[in-house]
C-alpha positions, 0 to 999 in steps of 0.5 A: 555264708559271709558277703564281704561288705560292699566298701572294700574292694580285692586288691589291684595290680598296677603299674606302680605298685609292680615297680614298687614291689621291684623295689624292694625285691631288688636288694634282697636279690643283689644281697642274697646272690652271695656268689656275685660279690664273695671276692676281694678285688676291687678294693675302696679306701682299702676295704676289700669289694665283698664288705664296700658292696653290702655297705653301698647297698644300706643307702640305695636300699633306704631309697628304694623303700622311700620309693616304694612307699612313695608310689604307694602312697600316691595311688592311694591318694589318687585313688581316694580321691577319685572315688569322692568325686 
C-alpha cells in the first residue's frame, strides 16, 4: 500500500485557473473551426481573410499564454505564501 506524503496536496480548480485553462483553449478552438474562417472576403492590404486571420491570431495567442501563466503563477504565489503564515 503507498500513502501519498502529507505535504502534497490533489490539485484544485479555481477561478483562476479555469480562466487560464479558457485561455489556452481559446485559440485552439478559433484555429481548429476551419469552416468559420475558410473564405477569401474580407481582404487586408490584399491578403485574402483565411491566411490575415490565423496571422492575427499568432500574437493574441502569445498574450493569452502570457495570461495563463501569469494567473497561475500568482495563486502559486499566493498560495505558498499563505501556508507560511
Amino acid at each position: 500500500m503507498t500513502a501519498t506524503p502529507p505535504d502534497t496536496a490533489p490539485p484544485v480548480i479555481t477561478p483562476s485557473r479555469v480562466i487560464a485553462a479558457l485561455c489556452l483553449v481559446a485559440p485552439f478552438v478559433a484555429l481548429l473551426w476551419v469552416s468559420s474562417y475558410a473564405r477569401l472576403t474580407p481582404r487586408f492590404i490584399g491578403i485574402p481573410f483565411f491566411y490575415w486571420y490565423q496571422m492575427a491570431w499568432v500574437p493574441v495567442a502569445a498574450a493569452l499564454t502570457y495570461t495563463a501563466y501569469a494567473l497561475v503563477r500568482r495563486e502559486e504565489r499566493a498560495r505558498k505564501g499563505g501556508a507560511a503564515q
